[in-house]
N, C-alpha and C positions, 0 to 999 in steps of 0.2 A: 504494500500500500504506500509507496512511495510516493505517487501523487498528491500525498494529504500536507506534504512535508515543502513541497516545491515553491509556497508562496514564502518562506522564510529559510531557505537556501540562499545560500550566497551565488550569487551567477555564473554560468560558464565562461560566457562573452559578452559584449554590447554589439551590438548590430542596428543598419538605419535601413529606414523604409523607403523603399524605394517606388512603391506605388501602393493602391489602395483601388484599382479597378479587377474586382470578380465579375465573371459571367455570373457565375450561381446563387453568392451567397455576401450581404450587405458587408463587408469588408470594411467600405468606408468610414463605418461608424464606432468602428473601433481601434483604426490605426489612423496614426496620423504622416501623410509622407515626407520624410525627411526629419522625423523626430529619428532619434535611437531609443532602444530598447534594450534590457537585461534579460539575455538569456537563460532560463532556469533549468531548461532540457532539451536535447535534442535529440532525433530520429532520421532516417536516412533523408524521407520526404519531412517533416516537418520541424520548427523550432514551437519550443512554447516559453511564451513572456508574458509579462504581467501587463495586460492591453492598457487600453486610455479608459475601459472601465472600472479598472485594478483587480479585475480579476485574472486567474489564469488561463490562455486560450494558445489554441495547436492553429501556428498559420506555417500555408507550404511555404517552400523555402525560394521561391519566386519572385515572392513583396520584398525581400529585401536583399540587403549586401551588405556585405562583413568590412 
């Protein structure tokens, strides 16, 4: 249950966004482009960071750059 732990983890990385346009799924309202971010985890496809809601959320690895 690692998950439960990742909002007070110290980060892996910082990273910036680079866009906020999905096809599928309202993105915009939760990233901001060209803010950076603290990385808490990451997966082949996705990073998870503590969005602009402050909660934790899984975006691909697309919106941004390291």
């Amino acid at each position: 249950m690692q998950h439960l732990v990742w909002q007070n983890k110290e980060p892996i990385k910082t990273i910036t966004c680079v866009h906020a346009n999905a096809a599928k799924y309202k993105v915009d309202r939760v990233l901001t482009p060209g803010k950076t971010y603290d990385v808490k985890n990451e997966t082949q496809e996705f990073y998870f960071i503590v969005d602009d809601t402050g909660i934790i959320g899984g975006f691909k690895k697309d919106y941004f750059r390291e």
